[in-house]
C-alpha positions as CSV (number, residue, x, y, z in Angstrom):
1,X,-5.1,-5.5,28.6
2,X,-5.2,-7.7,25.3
3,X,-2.4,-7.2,22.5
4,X,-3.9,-5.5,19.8
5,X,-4.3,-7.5,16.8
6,X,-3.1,-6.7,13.5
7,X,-5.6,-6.1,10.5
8,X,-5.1,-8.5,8.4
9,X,-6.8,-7.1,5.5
10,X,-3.8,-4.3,5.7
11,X,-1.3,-7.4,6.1
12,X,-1.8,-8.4,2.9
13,X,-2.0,-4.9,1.1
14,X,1.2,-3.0,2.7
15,X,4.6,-4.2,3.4
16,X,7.4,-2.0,5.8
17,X,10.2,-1.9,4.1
18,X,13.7,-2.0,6.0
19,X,13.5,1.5,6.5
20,X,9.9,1.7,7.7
21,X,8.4,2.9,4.7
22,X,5.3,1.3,3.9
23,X,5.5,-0.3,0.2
24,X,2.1,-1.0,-1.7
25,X,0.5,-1.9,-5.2
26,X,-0.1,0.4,-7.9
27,X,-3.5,1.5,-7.9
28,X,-5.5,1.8,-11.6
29,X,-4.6,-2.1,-12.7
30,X,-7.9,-4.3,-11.2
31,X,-10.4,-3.6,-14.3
32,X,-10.8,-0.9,-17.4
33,X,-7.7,-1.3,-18.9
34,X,-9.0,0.4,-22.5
35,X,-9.7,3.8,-21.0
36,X,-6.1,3.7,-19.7
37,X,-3.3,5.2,-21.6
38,X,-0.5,3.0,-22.1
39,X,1.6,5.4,-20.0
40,X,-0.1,5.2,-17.0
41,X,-0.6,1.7,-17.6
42,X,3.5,1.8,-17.6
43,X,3.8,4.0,-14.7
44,X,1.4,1.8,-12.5
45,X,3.8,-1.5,-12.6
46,X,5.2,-3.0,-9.7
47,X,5.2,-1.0,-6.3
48,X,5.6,2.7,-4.9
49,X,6.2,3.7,-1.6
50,X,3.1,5.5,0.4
51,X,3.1,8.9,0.8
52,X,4.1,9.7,4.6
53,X,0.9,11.1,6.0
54,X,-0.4,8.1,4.9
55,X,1.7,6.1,6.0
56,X,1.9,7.2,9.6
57,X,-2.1,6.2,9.6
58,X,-1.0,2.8,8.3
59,X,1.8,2.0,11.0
60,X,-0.5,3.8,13.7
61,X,-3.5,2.1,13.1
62,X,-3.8,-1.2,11.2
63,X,-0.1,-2.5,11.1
64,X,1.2,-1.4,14.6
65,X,5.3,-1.1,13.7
């Protein structure tokens, strides 16, 4: 049987962190910033950690940790 690869679309979206919880981008930040209040725009910076159900799809399925 073949090792399964990893996606790497999902590679270069999620990172585990030392933990195993999976970090990710903010969403909200691609496009449409005017529609945006400046506190979400504050609150979307940097990083976040996934919620768990979430995350156990992630590990499970497309990073295989």
């Amino acid at each position: 049987m073949p090792k399964m690869k990893t996606k790497s679309s999902a590679k270069k979206r999620f990172k585990l962190t030392g933990s195993g919880l999976v970090k990710m981008a903010q969403a909200g930040k691609r496009h449409g910033m005017r529609k945006r209040s400046n506190k979400m725009l504050r609150n979307a910076r940097g990083t976040t950690i996934m919620h768990p159900s979430d995350q156990h799809k992630v590990k499970t399925y497309f990073l295989h940790a």
